[in-house]
C-alpha positions in Angstrom: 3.5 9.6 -14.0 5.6 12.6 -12.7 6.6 13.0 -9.0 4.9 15.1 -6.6 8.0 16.2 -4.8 8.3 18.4 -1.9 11.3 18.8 0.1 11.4 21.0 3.4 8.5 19.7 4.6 9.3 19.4 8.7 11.0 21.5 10.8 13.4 20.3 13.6 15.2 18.0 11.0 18.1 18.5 8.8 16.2 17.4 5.9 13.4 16.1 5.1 11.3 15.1 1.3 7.8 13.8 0.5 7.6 11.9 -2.6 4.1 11.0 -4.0 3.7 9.0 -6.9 -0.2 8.6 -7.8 -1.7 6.6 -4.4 1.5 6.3 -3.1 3.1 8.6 -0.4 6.3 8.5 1.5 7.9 11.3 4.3 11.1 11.0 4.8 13.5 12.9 7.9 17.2 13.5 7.7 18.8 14.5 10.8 23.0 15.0 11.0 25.3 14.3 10.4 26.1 14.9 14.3 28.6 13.2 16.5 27.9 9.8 17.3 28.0 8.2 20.7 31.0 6.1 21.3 30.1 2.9 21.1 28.2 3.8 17.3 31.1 5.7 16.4 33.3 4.4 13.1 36.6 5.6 12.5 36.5 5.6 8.8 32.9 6.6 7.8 29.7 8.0 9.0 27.5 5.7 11.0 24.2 5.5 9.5 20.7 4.7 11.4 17.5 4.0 9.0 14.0 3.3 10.0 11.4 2.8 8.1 8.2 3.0 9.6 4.6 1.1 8.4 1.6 3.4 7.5 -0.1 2.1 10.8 1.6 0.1 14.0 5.1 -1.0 14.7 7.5 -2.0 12.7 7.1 -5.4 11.1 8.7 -8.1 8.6 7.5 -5.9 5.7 8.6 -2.5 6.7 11.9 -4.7 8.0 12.4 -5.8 4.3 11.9 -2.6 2.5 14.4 -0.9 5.5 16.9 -3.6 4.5 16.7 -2.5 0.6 16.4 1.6 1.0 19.3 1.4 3.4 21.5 -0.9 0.6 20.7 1.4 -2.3 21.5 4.9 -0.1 24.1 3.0 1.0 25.7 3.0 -2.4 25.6 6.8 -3.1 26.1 7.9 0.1 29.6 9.6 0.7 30.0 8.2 4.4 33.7 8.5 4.6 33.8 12.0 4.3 32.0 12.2 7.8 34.0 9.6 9.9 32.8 9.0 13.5 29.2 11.1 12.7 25.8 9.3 13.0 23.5 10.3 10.2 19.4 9.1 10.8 16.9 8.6 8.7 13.8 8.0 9.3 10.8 7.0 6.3 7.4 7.2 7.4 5.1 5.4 4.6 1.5 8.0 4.8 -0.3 6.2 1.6 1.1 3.0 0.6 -1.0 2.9 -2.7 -0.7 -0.8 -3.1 -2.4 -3.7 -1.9 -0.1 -5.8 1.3 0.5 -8.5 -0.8 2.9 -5.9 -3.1 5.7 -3.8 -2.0 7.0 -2.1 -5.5 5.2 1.3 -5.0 6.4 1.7 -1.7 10.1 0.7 -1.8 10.6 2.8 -4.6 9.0 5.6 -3.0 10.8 5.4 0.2 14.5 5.3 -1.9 13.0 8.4 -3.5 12.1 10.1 -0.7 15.1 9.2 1.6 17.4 10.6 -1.1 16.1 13.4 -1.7 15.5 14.5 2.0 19.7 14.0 2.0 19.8 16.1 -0.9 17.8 18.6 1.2 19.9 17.8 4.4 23.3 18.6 2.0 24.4 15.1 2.4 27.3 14.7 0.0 26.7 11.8 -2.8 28.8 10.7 -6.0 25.3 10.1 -7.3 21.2 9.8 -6.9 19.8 7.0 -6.1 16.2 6.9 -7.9 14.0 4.1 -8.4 11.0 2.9 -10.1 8.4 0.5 -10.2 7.1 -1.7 -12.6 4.1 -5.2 -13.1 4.4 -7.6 -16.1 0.9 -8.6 -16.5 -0.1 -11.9 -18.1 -0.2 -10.5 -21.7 3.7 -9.7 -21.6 2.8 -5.9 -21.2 5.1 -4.0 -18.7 3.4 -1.3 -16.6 5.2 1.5 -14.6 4.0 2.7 -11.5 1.3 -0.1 -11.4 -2.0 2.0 -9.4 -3.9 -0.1 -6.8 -6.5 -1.5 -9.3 -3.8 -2.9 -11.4 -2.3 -4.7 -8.9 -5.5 -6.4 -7.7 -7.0 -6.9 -10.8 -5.3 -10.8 -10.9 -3.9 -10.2 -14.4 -0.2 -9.2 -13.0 2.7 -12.2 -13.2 5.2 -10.7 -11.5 6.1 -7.0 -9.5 9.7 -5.3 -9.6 11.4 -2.3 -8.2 14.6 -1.5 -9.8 16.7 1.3 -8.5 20.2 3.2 -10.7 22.7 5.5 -9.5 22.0 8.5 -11.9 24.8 11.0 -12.3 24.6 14.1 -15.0 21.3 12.8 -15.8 22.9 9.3 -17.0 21.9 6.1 -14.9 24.9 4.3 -15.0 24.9 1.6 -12.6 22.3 -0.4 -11.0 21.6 -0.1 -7.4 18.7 -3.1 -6.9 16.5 -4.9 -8.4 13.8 -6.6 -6.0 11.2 -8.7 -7.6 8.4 -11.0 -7.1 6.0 -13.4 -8.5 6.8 -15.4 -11.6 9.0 -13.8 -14.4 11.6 -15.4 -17.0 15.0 -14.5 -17.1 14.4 -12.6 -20.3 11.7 -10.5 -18.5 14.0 -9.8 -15.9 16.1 -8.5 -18.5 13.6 -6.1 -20.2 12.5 -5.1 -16.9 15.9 -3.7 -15.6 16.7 -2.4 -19.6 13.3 -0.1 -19.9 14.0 1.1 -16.1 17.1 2.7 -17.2 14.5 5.7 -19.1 12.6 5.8 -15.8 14.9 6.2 -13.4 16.0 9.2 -15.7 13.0 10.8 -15.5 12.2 10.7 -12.0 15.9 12.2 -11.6 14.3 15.0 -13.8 11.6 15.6 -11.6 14.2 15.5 -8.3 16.1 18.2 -10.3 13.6 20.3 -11.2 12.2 20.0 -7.4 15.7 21.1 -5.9 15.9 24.0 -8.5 12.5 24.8 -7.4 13.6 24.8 -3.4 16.2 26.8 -4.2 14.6 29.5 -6.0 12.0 29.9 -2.9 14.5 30.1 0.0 17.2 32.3 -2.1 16.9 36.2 -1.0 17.1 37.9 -4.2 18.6 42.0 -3.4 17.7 43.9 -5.9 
């Protein structure tokens, strides 16, 4: 299923993306990088603060866990050292989680989407993007990506997985994550992270095309 990708979307911020992906909608907020206080301050890299906020309430074990896994996976791309002693924030707001609570696939995946490309929008340097992908084996061996809400309550899925690559020129070449639940084998596993690789390709298309289109709006063209 392609993207619904729109980057720009808040003012106030240094960047800022919203990723939809059927049922599933993430904003994301980028703001610095800008001098950190003191005590945050880190001589060799950029100090980085993530939050990611539920779809209603406070923060809680679940939005805890998927923070934990967005900020690994930026982590990896993210060129911090080229900002030393500079606090970068970001802050993912789930609007739609598309998924029933039991599952979190949709929605880490969505937030790793989003996050990245609001730091594409904010200029952040990387040495790659970060994209992700979600995928359900169901009880017939059959692997499904982007699982919708009535898939993942129908009772026929085994096991749920997000897997996340570093894509550069287009190529994923190294994975990020790969968070899973339920009950898989080892060779599913496998096959889960192999057919991801084609995925996370294409949702770096879709980033692409989304930046190209960003940058043809807010170009002045003098003619």
């Amino acid at each position: 299923m392609t993207a619904k990708i729109e980057l720009g979307v808040l003012d106030s911020v240094d960047g800022s993306a919203q990723w939809q992906t059927g049922s599933t909608k993430v904003l994301c907020s980028v703001t610095g990088p800008v001098a950190a206080k003191p005590r945050d301050e880190r001589p060799d890299v950029a100090t980085v603060e993530l939050v990611c906020r539920p779809v209603t309430g406070l923060s809680n074990v679940r939005s805890t866990a998927i923070q934990d896994r967005v900020f690994r996976a930026l982590s990896s791309v993210m060129l911090r050292h080229l900002h030393p002693r500079m606090l970068v924030q970001i802050v993912v707001q789930v609007v739609e989680p598309g998924e029933p609570l039991e599952y979190n696939c949709r929605e880490l995946a969505a937030a790793i989407n989003s996050a990245v490309s609001a730091l594409i929008d904010a200029s952040f340097p990387l040495q790659g993007v970060a994209t992700a992908v979600s995928v359900a084996v169901m009880e017939d061996g059959e692997y499904i990506f982007d699982p919708d809400y009535d898939t993942l309550s129908s009772g026929l899925v085994k096991s749920t997985h997000a897997v996340a690559y570093e894509v550069r020129g287009g190529v994923a070449e190294r994975l990020l994550l790969c968070e899973s639940t339920g009950t898989f084998t080892e060779d599913q596993l496998f096959a889960c992270i192999e057919k991801s690789v084609a995925e996370c390709e294409k949702v770096y298309k879709d980033l692409q095309s989304a930046t190209g289109d960003k940058i043809r709006q807010d170009f002045i063209w003098n003619d």
